[in-house]
OpenMM code with the backbone's topology and positions (N, CA, C; nanometers):
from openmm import Vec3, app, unit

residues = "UNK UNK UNK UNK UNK UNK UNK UNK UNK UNK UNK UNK UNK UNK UNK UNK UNK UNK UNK UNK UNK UNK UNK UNK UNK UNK UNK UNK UNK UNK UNK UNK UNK UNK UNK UNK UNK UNK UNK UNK UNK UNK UNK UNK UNK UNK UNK UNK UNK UNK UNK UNK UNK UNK UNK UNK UNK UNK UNK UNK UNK UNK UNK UNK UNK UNK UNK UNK UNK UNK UNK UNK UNK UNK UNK UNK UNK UNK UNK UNK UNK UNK UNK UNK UNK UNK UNK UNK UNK UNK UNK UNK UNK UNK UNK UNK UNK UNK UNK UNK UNK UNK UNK UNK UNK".split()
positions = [
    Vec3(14.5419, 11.0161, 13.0851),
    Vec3(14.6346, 11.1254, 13.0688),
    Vec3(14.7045, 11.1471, 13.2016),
    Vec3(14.8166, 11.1651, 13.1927),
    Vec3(14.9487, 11.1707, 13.3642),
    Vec3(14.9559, 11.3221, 13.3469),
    Vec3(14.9587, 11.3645, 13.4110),
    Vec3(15.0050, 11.5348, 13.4514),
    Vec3(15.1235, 11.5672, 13.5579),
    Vec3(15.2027, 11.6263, 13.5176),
    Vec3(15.3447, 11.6721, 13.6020),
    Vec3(15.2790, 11.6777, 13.7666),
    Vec3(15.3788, 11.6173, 13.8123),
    Vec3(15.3440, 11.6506, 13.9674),
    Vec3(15.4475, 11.6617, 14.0791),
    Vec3(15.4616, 11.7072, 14.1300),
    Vec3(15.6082, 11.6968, 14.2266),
    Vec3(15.6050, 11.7405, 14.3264),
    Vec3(15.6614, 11.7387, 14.4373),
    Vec3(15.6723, 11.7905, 14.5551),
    Vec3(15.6391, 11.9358, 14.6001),
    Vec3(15.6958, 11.9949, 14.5508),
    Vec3(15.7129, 12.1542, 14.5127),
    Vec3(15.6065, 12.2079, 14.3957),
    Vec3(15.5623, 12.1635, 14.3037),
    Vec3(15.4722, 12.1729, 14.2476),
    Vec3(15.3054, 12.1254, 14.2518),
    Vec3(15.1926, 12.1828, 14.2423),
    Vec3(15.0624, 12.1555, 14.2518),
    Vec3(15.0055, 12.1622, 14.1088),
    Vec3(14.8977, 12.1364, 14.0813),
    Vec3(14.8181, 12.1440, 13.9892),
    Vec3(14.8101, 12.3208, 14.0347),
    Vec3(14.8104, 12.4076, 13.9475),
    Vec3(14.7227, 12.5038, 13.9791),
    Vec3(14.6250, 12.5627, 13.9419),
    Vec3(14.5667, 12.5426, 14.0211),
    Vec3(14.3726, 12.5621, 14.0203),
    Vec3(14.3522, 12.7140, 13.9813),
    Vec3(14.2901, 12.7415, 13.8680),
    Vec3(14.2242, 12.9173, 13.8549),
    Vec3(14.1072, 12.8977, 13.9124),
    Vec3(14.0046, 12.8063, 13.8924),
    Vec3(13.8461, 12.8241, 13.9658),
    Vec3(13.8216, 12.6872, 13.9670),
    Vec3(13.7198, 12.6620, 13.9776),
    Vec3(13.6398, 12.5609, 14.0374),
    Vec3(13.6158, 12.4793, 13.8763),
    Vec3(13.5625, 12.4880, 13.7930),
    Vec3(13.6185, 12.4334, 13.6701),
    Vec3(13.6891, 12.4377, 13.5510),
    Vec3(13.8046, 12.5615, 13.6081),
    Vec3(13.9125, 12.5233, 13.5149),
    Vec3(14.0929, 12.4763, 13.5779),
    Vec3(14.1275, 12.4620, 13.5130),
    Vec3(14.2413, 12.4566, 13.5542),
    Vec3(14.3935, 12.4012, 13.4207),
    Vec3(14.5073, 12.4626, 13.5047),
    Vec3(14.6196, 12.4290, 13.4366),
    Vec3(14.6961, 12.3189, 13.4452),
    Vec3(14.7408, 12.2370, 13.3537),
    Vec3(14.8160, 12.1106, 13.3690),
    Vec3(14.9213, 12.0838, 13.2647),
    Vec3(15.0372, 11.9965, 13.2758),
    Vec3(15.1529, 11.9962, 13.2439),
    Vec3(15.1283, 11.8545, 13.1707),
    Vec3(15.0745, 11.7971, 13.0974),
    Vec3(15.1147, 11.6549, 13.0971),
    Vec3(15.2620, 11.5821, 13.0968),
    Vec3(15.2522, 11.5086, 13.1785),
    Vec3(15.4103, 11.3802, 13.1707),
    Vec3(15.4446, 11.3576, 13.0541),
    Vec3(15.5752, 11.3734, 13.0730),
    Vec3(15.6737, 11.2976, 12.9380),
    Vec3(15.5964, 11.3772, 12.8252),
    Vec3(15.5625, 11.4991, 12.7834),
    Vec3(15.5332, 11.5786, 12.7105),
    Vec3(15.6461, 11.6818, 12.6694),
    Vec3(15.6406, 11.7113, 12.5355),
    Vec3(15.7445, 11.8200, 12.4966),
    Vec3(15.7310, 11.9443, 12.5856),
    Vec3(15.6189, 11.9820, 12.6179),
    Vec3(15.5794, 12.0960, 12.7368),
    Vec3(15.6385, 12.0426, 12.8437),
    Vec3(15.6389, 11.9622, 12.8965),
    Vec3(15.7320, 11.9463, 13.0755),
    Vec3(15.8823, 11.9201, 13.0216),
    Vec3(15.9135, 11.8811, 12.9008),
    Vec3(16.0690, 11.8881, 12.9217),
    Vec3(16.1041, 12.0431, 12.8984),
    Vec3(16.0011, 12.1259, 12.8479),
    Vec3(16.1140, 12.2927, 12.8162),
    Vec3(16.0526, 12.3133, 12.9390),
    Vec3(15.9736, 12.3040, 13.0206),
    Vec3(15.9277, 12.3787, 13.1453),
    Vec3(16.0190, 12.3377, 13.2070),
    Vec3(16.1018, 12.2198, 13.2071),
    Vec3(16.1876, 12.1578, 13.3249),
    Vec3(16.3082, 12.1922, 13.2537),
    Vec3(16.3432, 12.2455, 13.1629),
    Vec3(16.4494, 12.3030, 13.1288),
    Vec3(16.4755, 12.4361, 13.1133),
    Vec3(16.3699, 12.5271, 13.0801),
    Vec3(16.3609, 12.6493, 13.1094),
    Vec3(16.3651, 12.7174, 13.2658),
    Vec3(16.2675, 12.6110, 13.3709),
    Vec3(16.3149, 12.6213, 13.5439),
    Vec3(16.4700, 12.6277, 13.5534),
    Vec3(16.5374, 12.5418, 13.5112),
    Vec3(16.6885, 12.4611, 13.5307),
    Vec3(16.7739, 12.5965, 13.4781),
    Vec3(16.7543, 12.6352, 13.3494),
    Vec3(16.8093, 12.7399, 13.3048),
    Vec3(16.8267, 12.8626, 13.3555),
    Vec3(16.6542, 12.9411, 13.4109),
    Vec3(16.6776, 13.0540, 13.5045),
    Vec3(16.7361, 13.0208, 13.6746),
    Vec3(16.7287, 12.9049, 13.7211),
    Vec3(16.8091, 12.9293, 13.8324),
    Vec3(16.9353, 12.8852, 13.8364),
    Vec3(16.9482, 12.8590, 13.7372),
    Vec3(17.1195, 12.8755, 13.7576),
    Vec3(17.1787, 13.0588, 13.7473),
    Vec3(17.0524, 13.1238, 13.6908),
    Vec3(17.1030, 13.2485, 13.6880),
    Vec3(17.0408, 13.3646, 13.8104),
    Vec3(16.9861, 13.2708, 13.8895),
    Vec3(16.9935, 13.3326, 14.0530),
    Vec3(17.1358, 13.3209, 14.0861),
    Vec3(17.1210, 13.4810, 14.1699),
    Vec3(17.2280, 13.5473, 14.2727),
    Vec3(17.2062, 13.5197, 14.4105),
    Vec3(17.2682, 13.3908, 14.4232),
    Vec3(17.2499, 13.3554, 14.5714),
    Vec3(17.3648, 13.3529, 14.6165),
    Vec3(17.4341, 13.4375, 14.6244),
    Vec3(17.5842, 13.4466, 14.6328),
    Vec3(17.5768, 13.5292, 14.8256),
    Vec3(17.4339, 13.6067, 14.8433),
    Vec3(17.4535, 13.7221, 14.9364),
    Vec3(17.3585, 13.7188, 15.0439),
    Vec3(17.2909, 13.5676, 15.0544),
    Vec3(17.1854, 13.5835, 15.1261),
    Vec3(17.1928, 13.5516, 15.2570),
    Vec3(17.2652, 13.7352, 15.3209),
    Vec3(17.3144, 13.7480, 15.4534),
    Vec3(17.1647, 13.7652, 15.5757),
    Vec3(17.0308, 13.7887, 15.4945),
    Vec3(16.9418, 13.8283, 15.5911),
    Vec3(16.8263, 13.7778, 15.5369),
    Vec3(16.7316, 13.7971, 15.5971),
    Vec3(16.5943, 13.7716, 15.5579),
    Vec3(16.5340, 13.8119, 15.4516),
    Vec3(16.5076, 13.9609, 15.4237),
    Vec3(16.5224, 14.0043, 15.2846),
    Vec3(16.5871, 13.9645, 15.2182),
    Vec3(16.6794, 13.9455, 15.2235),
    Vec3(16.7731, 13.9154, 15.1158),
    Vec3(16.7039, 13.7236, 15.0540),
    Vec3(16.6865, 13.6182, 15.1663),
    Vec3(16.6548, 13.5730, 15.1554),
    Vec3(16.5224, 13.5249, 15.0464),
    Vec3(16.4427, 13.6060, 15.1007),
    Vec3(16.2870, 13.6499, 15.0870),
    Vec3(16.2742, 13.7050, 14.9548),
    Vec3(16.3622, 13.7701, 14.8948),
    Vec3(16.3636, 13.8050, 14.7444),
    Vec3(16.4528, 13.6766, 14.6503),
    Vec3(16.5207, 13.5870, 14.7033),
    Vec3(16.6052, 13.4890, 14.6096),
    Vec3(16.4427, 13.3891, 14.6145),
    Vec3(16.3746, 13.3472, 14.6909),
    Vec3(16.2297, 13.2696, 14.7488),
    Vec3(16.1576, 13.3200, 14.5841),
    Vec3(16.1162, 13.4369, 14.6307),
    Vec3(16.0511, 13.4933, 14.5262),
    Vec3(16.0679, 13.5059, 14.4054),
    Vec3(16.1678, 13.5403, 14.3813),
    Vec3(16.2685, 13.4983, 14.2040),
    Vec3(16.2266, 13.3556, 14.1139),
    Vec3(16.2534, 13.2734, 14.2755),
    Vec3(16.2578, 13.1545, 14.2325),
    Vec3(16.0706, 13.1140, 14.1999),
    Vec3(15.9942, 13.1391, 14.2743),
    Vec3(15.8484, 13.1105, 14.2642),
    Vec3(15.8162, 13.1940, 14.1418),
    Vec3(15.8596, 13.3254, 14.1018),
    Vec3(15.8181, 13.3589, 13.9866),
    Vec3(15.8985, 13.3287, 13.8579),
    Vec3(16.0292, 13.2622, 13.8226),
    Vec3(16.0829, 13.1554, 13.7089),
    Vec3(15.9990, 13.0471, 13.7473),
    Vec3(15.9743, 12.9874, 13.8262),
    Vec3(15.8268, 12.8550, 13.8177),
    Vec3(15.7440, 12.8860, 13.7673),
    Vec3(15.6786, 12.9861, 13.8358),
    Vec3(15.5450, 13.0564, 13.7826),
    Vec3(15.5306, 13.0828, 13.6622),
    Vec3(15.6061, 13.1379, 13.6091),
    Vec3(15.6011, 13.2142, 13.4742),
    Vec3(15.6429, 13.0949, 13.3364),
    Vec3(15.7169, 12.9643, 13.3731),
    Vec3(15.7344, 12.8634, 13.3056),
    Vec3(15.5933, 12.7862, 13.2745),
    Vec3(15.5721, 12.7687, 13.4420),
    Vec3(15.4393, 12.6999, 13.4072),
    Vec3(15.3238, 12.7792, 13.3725),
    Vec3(15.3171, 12.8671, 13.3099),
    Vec3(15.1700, 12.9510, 13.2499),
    Vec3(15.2228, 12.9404, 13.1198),
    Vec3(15.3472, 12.9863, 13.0823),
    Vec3(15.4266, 12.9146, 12.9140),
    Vec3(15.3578, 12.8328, 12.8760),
    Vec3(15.4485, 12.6760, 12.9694),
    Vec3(15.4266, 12.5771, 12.9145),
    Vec3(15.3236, 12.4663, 12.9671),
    Vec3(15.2103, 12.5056, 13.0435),
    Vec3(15.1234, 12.4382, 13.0688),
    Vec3(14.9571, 12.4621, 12.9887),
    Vec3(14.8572, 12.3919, 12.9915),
    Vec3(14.8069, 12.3642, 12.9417),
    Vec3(14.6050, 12.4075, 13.0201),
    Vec3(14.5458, 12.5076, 12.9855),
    Vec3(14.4349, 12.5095, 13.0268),
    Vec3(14.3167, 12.3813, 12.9614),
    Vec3(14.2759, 12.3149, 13.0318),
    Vec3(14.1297, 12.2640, 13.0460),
    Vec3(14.0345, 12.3274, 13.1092),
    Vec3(13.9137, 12.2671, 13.0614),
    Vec3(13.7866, 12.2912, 13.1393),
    Vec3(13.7364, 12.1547, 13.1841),
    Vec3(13.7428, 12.1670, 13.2864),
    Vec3(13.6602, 12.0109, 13.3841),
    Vec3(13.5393, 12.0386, 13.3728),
    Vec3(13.4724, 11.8874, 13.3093),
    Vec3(13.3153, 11.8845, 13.3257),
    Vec3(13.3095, 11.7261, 13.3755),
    Vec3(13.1726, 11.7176, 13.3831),
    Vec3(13.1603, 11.5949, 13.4045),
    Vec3(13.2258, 11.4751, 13.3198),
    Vec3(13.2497, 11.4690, 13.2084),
    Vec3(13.2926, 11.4504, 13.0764),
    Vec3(13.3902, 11.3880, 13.0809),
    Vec3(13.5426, 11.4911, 13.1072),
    Vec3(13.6682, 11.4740, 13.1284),
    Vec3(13.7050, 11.3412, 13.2161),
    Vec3(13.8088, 11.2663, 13.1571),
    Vec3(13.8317, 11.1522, 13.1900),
    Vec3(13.9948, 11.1416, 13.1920),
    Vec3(14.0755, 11.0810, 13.2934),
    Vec3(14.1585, 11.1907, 13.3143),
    Vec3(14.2988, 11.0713, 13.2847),
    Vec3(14.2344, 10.9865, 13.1717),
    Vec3(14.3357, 10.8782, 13.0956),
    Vec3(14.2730, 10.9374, 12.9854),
    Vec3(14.2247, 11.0219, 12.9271),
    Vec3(14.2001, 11.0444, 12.7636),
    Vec3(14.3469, 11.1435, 12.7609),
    Vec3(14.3845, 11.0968, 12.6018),
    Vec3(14.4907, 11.2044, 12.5502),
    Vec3(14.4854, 11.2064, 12.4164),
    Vec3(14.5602, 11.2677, 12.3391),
    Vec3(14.5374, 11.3289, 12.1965),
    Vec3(14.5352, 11.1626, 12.1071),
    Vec3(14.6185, 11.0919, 12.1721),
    Vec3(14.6011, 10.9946, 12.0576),
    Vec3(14.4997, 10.8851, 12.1073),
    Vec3(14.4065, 10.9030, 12.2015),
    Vec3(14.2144, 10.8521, 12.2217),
    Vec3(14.1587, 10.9406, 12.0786),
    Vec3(14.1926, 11.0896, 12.0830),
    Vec3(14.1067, 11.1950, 12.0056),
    Vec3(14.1728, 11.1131, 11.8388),
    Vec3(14.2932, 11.1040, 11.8201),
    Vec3(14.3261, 11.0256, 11.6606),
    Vec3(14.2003, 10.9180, 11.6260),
    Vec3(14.2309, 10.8353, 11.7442),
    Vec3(14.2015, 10.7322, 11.7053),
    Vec3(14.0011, 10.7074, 11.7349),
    Vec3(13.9770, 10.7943, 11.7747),
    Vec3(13.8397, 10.8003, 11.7878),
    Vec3(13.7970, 10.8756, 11.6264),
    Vec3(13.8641, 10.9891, 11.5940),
    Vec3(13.8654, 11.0359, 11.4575),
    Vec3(13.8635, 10.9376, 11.3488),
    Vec3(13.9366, 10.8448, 11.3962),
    Vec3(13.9716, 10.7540, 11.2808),
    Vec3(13.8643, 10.6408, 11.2434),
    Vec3(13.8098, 10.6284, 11.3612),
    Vec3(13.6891, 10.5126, 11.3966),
    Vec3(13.5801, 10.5867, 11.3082),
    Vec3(13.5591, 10.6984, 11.3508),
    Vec3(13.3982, 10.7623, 11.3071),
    Vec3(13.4205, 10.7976, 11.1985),
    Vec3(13.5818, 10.8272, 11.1031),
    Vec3(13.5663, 10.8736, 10.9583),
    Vec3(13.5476, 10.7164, 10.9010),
    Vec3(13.6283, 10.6011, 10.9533),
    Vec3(13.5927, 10.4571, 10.8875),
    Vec3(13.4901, 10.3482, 10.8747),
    Vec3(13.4713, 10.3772, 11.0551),
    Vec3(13.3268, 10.3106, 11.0771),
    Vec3(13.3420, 10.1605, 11.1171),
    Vec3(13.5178, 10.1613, 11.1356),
    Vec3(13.5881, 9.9881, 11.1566),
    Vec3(13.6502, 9.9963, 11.2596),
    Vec3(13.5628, 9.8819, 11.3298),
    Vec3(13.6218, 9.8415, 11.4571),
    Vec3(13.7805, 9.8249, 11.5246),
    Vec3(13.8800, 9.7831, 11.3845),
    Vec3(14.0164, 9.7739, 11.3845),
    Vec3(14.0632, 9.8706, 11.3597),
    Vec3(14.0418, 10.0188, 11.3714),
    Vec3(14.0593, 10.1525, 11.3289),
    Vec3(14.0709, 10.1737, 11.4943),
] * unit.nanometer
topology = app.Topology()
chain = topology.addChain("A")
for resn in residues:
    res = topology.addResidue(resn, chain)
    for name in ("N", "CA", "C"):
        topology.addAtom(name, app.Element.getBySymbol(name[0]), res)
């Protein structure tokens, strides 16, 4: 399984075994990356004569990230378990094995 990653972006960690993730090339990272794209085009950065001023366009912007990625990202729980190439279609096709019982399944 690939998870969004970028420069500007981290995994973000809530505790020690959980956490939030975006998977790649997922319908969730294209509206997160289009919903980001959307609210800053509707930042007012037309005025940012000072530091404050600055310091609140900063913040705007970290909370349209923020608030996209809790939308459209994805909680797990890490255990020993988690294997971090499994994705929904391992879970099909493991379904499919144990309802058939055939190796070509």
């Amino acid at each position: 399984m690939h998870f969004y990653q970028s420069p500007f972006l981290l995994l973000k960690k809530i505790s020690t075994f959980v956490k939030e993730l975006l998977q790649k090339n997922s319908n969730e990272e294209e509206l997160f990356i289009k919903e980001v794209i959307a609210s800053f085009t509707k930042l007012d950065i037309s005025n940012i004569s000072d530091i404050p001023k600055l310091e609140r366009v900063v913040n705007d912007f970290a909370n349209i990230v923020d608030n996209a990625w809790t939308k459209y990202s994805k909680i797990i729980n890490i255990t020993k378990h988690v294997k971090s190439w499994w994705n929904n279609n391992c879970n099909k096709d493991l379904a499919k094995y144990r309802s058939s019982k055939n190796i070509e399944d």
